[in-house]
TORPA-4810 file (N, C-alpha, C, O; in nm, 3 decimals):
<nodes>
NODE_1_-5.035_0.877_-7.445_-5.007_1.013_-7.407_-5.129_1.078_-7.341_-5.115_1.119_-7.226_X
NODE_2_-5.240_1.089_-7.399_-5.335_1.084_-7.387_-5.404_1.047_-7.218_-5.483_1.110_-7.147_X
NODE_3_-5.345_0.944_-7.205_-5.421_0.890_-7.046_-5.260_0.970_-6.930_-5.273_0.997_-6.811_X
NODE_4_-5.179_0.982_-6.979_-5.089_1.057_-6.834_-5.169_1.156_-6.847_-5.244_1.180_-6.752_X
NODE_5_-5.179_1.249_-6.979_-5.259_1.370_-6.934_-5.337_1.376_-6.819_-5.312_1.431_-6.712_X
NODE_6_-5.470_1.288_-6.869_-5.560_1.288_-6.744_-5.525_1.239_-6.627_-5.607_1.265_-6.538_X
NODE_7_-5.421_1.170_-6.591_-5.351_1.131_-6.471_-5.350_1.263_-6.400_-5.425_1.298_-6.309_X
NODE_8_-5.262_1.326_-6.451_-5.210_1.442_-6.430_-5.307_1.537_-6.386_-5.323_1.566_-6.268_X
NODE_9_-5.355_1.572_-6.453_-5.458_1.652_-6.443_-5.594_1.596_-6.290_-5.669_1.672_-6.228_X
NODE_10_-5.585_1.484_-6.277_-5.669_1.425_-6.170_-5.573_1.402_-6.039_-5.618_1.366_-5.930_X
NODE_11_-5.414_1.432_-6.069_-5.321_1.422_-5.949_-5.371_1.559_-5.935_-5.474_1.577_-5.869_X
NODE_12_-5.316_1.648_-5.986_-5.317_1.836_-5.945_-5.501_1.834_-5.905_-5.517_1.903_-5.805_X
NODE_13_-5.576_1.802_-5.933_-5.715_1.818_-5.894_-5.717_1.768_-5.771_-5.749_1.841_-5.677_X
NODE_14_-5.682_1.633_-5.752_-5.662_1.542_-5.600_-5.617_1.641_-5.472_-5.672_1.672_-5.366_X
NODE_15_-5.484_1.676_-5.537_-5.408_1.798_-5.455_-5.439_1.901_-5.415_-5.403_1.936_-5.303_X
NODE_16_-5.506_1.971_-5.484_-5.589_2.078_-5.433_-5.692_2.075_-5.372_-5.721_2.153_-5.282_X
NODE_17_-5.784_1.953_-5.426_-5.890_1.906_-5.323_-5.816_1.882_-5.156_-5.848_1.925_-5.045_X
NODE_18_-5.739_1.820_-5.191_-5.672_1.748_-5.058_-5.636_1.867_-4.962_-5.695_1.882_-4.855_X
NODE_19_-5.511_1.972_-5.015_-5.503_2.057_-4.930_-5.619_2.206_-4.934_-5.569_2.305_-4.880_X
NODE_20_-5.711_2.218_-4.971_-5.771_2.293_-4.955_-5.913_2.302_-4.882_-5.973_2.398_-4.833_X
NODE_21_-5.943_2.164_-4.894_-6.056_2.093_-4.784_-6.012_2.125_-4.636_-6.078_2.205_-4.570_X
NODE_22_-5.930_2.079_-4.596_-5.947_2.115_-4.420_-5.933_2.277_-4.403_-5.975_2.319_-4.296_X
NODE_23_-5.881_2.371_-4.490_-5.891_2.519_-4.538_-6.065_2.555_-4.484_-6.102_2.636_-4.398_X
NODE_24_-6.147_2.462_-4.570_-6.282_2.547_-4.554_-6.318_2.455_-4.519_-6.416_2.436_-4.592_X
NODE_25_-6.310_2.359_-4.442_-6.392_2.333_-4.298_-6.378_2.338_-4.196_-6.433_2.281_-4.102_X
NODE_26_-6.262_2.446_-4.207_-6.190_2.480_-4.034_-6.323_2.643_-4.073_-6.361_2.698_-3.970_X
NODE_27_-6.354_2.675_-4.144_-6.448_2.788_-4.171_-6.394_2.938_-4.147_-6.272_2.935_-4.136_X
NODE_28_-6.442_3.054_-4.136_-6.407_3.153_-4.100_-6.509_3.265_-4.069_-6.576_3.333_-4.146_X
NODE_29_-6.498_3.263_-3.911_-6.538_3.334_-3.830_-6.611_3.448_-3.876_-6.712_3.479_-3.813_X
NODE_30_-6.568_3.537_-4.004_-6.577_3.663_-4.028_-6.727_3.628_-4.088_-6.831_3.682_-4.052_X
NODE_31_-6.712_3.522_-4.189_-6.804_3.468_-4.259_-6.924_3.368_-4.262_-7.029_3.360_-4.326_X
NODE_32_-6.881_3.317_-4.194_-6.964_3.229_-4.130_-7.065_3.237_-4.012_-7.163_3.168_-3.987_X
NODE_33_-7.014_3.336_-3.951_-7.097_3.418_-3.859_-7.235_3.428_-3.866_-7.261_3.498_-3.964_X
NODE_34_-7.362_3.383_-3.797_-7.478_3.384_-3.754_-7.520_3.514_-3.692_-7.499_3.543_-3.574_X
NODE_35_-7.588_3.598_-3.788_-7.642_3.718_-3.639_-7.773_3.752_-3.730_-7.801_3.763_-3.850_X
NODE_36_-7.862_3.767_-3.554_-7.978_3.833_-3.646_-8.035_3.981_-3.496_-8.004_3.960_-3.378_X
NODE_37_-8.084_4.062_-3.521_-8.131_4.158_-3.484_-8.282_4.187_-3.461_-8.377_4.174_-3.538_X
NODE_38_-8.274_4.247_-3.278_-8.429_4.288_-3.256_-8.428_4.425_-3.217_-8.329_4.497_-3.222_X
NODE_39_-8.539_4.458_-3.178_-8.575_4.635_-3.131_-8.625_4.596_-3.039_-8.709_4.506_-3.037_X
NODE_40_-8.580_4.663_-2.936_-8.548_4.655_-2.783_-8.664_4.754_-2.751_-8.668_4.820_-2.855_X
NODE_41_-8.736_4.790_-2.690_-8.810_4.920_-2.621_-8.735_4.936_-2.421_-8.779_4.912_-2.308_X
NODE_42_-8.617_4.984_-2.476_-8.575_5.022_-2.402_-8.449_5.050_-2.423_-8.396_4.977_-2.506_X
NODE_43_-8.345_5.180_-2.348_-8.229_5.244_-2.335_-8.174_5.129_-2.341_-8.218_5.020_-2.303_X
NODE_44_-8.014_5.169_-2.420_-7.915_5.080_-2.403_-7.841_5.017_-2.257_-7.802_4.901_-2.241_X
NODE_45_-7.837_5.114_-2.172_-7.812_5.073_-2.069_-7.904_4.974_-1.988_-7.854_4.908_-1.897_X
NODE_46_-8.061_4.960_-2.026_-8.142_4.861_-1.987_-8.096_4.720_-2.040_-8.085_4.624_-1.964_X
NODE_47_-8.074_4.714_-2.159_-8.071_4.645_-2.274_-7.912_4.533_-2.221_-7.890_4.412_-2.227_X
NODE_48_-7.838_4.644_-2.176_-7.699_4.601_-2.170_-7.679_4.577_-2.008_-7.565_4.572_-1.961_X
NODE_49_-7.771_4.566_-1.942_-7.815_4.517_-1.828_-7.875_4.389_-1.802_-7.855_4.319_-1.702_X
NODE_50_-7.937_4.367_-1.882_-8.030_4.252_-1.950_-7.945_4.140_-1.960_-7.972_4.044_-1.888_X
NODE_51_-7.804_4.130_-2.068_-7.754_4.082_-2.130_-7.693_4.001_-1.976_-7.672_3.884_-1.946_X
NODE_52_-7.680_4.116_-1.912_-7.586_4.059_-1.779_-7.648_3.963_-1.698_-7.613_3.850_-1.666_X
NODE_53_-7.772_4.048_-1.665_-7.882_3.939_-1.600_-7.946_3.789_-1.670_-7.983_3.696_-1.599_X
NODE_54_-7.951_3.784_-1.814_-7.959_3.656_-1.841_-7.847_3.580_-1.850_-7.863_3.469_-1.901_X
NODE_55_-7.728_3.612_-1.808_-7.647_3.519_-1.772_-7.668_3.427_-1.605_-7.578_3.357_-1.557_X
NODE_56_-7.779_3.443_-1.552_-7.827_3.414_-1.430_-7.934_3.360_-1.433_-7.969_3.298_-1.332_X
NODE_57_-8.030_3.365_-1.557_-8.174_3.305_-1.552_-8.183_3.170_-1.620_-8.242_3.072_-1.575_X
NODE_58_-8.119_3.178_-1.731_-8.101_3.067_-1.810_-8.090_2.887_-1.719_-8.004_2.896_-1.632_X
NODE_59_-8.118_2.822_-1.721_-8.099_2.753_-1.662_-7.969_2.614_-1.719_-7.929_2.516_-1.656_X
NODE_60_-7.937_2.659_-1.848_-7.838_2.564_-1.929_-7.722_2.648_-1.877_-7.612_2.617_-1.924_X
NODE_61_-7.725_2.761_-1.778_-7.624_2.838_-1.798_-7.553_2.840_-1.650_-7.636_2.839_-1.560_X
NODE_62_-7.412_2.843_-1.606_-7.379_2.896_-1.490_-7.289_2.994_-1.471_-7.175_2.951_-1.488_X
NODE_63_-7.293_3.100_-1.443_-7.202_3.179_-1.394_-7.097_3.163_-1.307_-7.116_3.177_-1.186_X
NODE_64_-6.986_3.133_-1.353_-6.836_3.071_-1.296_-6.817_3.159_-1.228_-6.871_3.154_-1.118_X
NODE_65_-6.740_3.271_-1.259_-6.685_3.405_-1.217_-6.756_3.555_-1.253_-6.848_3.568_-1.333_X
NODE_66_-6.704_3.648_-1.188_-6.764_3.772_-1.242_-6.624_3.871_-1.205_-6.611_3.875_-1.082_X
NODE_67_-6.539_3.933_-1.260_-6.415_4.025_-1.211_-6.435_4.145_-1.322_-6.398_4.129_-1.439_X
NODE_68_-6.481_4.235_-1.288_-6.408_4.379_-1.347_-6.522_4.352_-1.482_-6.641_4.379_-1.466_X
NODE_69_-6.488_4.315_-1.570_-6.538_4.319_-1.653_-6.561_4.219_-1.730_-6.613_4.245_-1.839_X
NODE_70_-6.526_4.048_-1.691_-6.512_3.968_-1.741_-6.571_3.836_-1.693_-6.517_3.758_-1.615_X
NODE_71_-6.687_3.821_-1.750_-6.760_3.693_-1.685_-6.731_3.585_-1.750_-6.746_3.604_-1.871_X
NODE_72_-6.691_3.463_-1.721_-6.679_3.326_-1.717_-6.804_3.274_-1.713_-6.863_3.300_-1.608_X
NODE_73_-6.885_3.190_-1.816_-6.967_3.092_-1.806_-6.944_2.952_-1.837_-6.873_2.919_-1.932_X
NODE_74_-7.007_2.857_-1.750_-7.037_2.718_-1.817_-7.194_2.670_-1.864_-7.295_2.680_-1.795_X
NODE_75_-7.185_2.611_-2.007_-7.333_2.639_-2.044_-7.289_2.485_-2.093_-7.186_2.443_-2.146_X
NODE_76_-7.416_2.418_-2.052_-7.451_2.279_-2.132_-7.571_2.299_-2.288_-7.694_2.311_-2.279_X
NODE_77_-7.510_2.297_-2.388_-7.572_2.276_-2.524_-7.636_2.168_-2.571_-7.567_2.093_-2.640_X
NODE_78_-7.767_2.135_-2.552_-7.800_1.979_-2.558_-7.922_1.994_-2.699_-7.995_2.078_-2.751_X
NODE_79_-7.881_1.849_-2.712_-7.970_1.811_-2.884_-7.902_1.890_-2.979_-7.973_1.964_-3.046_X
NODE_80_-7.783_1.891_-3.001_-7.706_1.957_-3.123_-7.720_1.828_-3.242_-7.759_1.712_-3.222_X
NODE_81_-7.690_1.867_-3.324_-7.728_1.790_-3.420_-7.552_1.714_-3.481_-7.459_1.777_-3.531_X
NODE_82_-7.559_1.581_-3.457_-7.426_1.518_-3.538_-7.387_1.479_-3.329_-7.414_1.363_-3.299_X
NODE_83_-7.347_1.543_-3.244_-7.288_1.579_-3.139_-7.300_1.574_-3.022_-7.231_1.577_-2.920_X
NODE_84_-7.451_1.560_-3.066_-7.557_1.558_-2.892_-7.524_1.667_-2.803_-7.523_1.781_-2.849_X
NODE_85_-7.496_1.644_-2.668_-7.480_1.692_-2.568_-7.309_1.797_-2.565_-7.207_1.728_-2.553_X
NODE_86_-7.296_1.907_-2.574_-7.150_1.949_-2.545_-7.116_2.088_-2.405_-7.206_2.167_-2.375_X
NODE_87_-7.046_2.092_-2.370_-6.990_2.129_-2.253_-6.935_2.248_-2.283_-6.849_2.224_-2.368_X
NODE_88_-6.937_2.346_-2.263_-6.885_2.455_-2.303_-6.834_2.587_-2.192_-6.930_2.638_-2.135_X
NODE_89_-6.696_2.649_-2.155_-6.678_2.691_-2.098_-6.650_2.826_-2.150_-6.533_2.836_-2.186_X
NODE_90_-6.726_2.942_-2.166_-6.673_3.107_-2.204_-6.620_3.203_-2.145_-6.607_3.218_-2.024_X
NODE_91_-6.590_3.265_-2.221_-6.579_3.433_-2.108_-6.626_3.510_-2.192_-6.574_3.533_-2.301_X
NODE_92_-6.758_3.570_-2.139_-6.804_3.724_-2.232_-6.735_3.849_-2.176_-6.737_3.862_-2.054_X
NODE_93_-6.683_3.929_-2.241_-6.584_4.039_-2.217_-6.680_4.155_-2.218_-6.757_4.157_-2.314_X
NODE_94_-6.690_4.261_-2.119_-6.776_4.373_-2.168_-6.654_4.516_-2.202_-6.594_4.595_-2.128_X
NODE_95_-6.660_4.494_-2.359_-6.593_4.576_-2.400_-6.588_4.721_-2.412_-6.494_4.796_-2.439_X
NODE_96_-6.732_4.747_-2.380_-6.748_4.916_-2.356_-6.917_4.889_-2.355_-6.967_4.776_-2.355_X
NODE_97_-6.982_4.995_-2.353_-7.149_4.985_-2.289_-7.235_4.952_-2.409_-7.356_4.934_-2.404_X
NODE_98_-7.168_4.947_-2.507_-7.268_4.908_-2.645_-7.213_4.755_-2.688_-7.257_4.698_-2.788_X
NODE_99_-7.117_4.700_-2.605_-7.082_4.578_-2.712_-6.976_4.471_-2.577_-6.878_4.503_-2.510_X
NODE_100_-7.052_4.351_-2.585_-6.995_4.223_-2.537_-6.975_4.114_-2.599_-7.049_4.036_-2.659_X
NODE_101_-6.831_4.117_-2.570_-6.740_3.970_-2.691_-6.757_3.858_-2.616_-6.754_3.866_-2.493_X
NODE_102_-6.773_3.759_-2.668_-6.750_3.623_-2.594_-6.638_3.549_-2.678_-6.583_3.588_-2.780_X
NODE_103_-6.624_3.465_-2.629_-6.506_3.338_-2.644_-6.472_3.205_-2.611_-6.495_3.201_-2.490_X
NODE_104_-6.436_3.109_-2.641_-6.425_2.951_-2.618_-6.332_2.982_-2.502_-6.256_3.078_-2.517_X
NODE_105_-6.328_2.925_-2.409_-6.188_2.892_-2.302_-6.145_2.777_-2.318_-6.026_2.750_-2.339_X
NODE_106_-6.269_2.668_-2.306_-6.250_2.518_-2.343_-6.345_2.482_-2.322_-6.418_2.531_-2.236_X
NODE_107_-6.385_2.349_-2.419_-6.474_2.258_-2.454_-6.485_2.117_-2.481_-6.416_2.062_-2.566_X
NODE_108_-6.562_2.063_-2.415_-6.525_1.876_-2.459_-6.570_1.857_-2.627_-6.528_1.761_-2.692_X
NODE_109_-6.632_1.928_-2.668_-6.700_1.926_-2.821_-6.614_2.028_-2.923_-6.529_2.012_-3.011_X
NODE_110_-6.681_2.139_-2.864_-6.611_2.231_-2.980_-6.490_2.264_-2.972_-6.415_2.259_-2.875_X
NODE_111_-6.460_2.322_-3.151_-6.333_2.337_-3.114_-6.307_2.533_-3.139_-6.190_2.570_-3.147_X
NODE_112_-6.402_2.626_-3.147_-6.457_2.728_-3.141_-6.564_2.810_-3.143_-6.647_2.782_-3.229_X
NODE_113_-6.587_2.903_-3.075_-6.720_2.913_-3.009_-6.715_3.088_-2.969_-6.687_3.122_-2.854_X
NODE_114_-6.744_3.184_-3.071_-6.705_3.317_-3.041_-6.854_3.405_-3.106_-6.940_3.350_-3.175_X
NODE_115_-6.855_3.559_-3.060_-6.925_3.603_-3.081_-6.953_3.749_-3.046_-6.863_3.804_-2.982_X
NODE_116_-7.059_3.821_-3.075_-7.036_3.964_-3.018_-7.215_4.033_-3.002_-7.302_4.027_-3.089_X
NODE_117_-7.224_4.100_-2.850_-7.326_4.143_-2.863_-7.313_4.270_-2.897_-7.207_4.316_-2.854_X
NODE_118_-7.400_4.376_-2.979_-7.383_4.486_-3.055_-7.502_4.586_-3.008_-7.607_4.584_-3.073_X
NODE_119_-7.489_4.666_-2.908_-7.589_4.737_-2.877_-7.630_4.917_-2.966_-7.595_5.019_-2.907_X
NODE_120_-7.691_4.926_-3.083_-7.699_5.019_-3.119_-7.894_5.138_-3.041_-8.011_5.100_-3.043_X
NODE_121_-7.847_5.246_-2.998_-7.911_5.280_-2.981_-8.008_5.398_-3.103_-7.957_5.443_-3.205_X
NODE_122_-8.138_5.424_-3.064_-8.227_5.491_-3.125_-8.369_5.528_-3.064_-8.421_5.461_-2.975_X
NODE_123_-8.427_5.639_-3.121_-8.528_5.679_-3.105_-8.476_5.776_-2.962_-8.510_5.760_-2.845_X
NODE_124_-8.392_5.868_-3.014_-8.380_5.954_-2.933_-8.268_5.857_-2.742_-8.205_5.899_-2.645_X
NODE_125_-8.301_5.750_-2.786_-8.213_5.678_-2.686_-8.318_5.585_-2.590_-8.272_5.506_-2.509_X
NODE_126_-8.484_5.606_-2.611_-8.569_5.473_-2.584_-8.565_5.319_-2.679_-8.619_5.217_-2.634_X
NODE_127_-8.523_5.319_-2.758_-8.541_5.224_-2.803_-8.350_5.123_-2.819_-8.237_5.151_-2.781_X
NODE_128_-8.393_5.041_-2.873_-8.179_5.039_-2.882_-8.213_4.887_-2.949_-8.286_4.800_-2.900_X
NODE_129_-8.125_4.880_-3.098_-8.137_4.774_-3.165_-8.006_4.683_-3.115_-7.891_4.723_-3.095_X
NODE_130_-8.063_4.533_-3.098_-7.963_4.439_-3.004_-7.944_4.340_-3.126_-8.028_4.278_-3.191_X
NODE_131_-7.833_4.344_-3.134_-7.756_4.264_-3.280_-7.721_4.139_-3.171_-7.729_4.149_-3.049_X
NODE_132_-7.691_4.053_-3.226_-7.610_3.881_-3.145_-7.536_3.860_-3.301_-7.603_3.881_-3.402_X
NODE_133_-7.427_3.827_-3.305_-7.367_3.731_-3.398_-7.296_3.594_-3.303_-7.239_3.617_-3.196_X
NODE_134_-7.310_3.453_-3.359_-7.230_3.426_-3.317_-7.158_3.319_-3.456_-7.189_3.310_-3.575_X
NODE_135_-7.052_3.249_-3.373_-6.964_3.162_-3.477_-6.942_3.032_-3.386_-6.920_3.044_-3.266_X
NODE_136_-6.950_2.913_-3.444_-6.902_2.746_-3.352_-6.859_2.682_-3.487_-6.904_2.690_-3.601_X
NODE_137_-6.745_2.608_-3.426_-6.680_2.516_-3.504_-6.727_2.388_-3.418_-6.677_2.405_-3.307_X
NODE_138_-6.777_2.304_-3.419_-6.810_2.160_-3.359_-6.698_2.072_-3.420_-6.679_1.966_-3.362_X
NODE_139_-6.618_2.102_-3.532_-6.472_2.023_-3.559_-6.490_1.875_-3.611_-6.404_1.788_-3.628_X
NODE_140_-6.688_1.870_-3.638_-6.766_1.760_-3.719_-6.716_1.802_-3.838_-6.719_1.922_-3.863_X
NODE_141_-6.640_1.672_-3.968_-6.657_1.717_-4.060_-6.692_1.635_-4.204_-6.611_1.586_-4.282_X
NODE_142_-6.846_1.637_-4.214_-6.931_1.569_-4.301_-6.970_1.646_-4.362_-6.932_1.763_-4.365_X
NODE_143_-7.085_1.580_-4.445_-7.107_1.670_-4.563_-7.219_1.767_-4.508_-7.284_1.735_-4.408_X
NODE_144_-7.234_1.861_-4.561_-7.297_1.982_-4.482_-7.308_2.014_-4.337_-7.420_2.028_-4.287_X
NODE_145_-7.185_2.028_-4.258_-7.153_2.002_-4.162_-7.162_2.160_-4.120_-7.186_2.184_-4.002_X
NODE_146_-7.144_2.271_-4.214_-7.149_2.445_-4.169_-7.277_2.436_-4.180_-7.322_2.497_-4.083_X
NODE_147_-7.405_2.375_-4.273_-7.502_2.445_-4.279_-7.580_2.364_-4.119_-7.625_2.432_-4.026_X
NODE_148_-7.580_2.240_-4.120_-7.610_2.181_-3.992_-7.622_2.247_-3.895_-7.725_2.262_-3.830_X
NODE_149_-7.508_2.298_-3.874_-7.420_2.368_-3.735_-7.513_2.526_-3.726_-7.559_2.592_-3.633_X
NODE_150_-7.509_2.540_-3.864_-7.582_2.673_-3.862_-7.675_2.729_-3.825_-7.680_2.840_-3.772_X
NODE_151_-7.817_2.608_-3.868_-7.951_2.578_-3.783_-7.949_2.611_-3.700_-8.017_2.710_-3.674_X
NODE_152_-7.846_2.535_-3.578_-7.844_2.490_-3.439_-7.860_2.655_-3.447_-7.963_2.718_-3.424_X
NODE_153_-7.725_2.710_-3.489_-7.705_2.859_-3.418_-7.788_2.961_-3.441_-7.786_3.057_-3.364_X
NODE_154_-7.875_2.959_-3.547_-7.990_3.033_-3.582_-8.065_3.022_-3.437_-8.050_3.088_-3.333_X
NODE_155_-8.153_2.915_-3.469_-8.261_2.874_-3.317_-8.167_2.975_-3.189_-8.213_3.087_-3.164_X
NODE_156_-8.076_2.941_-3.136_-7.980_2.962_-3.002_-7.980_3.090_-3.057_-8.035_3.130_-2.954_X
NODE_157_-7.971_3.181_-3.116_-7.955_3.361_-3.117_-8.066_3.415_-3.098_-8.085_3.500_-3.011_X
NODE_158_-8.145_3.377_-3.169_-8.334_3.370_-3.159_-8.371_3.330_-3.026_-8.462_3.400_-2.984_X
NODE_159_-8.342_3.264_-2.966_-8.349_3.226_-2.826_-8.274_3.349_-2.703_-8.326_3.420_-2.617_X
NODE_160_-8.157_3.333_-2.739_-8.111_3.437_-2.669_-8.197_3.581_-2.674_-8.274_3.632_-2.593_X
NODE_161_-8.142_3.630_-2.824_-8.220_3.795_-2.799_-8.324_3.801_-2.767_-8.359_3.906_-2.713_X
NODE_162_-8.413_3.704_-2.781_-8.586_3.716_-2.698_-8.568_3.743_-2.586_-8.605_3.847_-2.530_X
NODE_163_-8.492_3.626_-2.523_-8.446_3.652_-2.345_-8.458_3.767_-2.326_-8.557_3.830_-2.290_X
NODE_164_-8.310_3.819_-2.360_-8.253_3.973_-2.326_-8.353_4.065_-2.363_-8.365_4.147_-2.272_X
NODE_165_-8.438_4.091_-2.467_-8.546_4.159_-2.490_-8.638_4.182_-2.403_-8.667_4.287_-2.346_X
NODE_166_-8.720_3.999_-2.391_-8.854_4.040_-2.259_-8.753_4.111_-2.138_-8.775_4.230_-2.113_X
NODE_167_-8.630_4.033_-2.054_-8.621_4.089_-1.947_-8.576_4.227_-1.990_-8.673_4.283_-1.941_X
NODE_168_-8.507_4.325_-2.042_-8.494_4.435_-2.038_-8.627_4.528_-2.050_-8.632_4.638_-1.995_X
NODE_169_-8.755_4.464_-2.138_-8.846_4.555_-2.160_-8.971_4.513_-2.003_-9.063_4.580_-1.955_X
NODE_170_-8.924_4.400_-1.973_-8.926_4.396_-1.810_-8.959_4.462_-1.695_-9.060_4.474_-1.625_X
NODE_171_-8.806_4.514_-1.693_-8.744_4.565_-1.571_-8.745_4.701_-1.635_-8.667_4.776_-1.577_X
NODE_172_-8.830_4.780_-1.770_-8.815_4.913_-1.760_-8.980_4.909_-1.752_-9.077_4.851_-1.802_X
NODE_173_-8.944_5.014_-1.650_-9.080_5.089_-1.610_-9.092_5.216_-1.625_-9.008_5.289_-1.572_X
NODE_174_-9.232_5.287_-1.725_-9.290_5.384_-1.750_-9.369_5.434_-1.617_-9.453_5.358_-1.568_X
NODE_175_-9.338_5.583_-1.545_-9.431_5.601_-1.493_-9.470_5.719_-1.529_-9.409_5.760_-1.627_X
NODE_176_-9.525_5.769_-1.501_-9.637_5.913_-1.559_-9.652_5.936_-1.432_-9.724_5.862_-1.364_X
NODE_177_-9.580_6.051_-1.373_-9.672_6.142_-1.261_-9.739_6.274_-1.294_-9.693_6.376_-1.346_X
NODE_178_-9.828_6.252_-1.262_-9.947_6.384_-1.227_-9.967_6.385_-1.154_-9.980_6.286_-1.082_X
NODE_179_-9.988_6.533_-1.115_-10.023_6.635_-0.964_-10.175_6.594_-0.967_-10.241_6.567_-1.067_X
NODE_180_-10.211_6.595_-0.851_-10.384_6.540_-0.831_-10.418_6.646_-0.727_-10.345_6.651_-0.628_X
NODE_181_-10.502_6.716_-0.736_-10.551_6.825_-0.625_-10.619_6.759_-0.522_-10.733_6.721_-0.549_X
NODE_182_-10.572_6.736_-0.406_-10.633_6.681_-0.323_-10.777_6.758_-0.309_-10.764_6.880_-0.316_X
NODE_183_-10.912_6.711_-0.292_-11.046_6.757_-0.273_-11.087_6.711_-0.095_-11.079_6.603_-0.036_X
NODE_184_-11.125_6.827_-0.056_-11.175_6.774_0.103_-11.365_6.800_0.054_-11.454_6.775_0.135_X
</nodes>
């Protein structure tokens, strides 16, 4: 009697392992999410200018399309870890002047790839804190396969907001005019 118990008890354990595993390694976006935050010395509109223009400097990066409000990139992701090399096709959406969504279109690797830039402004409207989150499913699934993945995306946000940072604090220029009395 004794040993069905534990049968039993190691079927219903099996089962739940079984269907609840591909549950949390398909992951969730909300949670899993990578973002970290810098201080910009400069207006949001610099900032959110920036974002646009390093879609042009990058050199892993190409700008497909540009319509209205919706840019298309293809970016090559290389030295990922488990995956190597992956191919990645987006569209960052500019959803209003403080915030740009991106999104997977398609990929030879991943199997999601989303995210949001978050432009909060301050200091009277010179300064403006630049949030990045993002989220990738690589659809690898080994053992520590979210925290792996996670690394990667740490480094790559850290990478990014620097970008967007130097060039926005860049391209803003302080000038100071003063009247000078001409002397003959």
């Amino acid at each position: 009697m004794r040993f069905y118990k534990s049968i039993q008890i190691y079927l219903v354990a099996f089962t739940i392992t079984t269907l609840v595993s591909p549950a949390m390694a398909a992951g969730n976006a909300q949670d899993d999410s990578i973002f970290f935050s810098v201080i910009v010395s400069a207006s949001p509109e610099t900032v959110y200018d920036a974002i646009k223009m390093q879609r042009q400097v990058d050199p892993a990066r190409k700008l497909v399309s540009y319509t209205g409000a919706e840019a298309v990139i293809d970016e090559i992701f290389s030295g990922l870890p488990v995956i190597g090399n992956a191919k990645c096709l987006y569209k960052e959406v500019e959803s209003s002047p403080v915030r740009v969504e991106y999104f997977l279109v398609k990929s030879d690797k991943f199997k999601r790839f989303e995210g949001c830039w978050t432009l909060t402004p301050f200091d009277g409207g010179r300064k403006t804190e630049l949030k990045l989150s993002s989220y990738l499913d690589t659809g690898v699934h080994v053992p520590f396969a979210r925290q792996i993945t996670n690394c990667s995306i740490r480094k790559d946000v850290l990478r990014r907001l620097g970008r967007v940072k130097v060039l926005a604090e860049a391209s803003r220029v302080d000038i100071n005019l003063t009247h000078v009395k001409a002397t003959n």
